[in-house]
C-alpha positions as CSV (number, residue, x, y, z in Angstrom):
1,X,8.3,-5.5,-10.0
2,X,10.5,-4.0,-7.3
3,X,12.0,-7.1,-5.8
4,X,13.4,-4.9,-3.0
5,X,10.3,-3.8,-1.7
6,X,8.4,-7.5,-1.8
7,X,11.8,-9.0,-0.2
8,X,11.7,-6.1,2.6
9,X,7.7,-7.4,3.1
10,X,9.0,-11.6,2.6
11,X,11.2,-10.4,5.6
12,X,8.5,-8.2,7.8
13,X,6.2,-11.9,7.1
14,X,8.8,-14.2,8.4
15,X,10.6,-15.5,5.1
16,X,14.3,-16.2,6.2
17,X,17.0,-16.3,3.7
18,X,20.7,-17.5,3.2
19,X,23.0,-15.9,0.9
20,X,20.4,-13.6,-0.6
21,X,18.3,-16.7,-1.1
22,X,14.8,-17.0,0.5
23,X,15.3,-20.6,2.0
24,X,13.2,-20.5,5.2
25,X,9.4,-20.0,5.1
26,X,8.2,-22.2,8.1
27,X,7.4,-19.1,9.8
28,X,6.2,-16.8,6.8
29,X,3.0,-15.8,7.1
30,X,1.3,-14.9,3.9
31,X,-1.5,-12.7,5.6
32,X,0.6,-10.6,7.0
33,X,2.4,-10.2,3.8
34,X,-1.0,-9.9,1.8
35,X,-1.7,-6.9,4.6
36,X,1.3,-5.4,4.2
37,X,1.4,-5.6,0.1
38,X,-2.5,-4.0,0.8
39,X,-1.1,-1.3,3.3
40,X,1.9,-0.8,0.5
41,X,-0.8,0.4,-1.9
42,X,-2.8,2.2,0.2
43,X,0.1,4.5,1.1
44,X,0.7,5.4,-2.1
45,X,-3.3,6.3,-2.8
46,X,-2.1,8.4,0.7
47,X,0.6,10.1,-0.3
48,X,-0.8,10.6,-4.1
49,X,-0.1,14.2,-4.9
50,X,-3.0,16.0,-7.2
51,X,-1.7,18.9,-9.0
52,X,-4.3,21.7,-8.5
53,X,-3.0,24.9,-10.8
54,X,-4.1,28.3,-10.4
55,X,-7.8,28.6,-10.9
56,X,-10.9,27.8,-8.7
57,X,-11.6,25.1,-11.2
58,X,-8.4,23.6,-10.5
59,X,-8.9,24.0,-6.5
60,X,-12.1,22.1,-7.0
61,X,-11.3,19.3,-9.4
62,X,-8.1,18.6,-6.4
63,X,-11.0,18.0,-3.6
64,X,-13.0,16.3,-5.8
65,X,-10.2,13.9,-6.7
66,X,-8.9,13.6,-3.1
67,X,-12.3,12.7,-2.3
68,X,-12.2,10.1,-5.0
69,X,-9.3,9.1,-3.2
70,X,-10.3,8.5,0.2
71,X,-13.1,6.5,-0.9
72,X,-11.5,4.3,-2.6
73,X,-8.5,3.9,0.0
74,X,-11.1,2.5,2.3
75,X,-12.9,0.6,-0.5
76,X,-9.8,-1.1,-0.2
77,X,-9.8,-1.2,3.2
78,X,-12.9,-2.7,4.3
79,X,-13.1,-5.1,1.2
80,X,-9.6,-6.6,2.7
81,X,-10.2,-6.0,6.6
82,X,-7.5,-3.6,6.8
83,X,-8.8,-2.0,10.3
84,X,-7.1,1.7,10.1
85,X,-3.7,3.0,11.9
């Protein structure tokens, strides 16, 4: 698990911490952090780069696996209530 990354979203939810210890969470909000775990995975289905090669066949396996993609970056989405940016 990268503890850097869900520390940076603790910190973006409201978690507070002393002596890089979380210690605070009176204001911590754990939808936002559920959103922002959610977002986190849908920018990496975003940024995902297909390899496509040198053929026709390659070209059109890319779309239909970008496609892929999209859809299921707003499966994720709407099954969450992530409204898009």
């Amino acid at each position: 698990m990268n503890e850097k990354l869900i520390n940076s979203l603790m910190w973006k939810a409201g978690a507070k911490f002393e002596m890089m210890n979380w210690v605070h969470y009176d204001d911590f909000d754990y939808e936002k952090f559920a959103q922002l775990i959610i977002k986190e995975c849908i920018e990496e289905i975003e940024t995902y780069r297909i390899p496509v090669g040198n053929s026709a066949a390659g070209e059109i396996a890319c779309e239909w696996t970008y496609d892929a993609l999209k859809d299921i970056r707003q499966n994720i989405k709407d099954r969450f209530g992530i409204s898009s940016e």
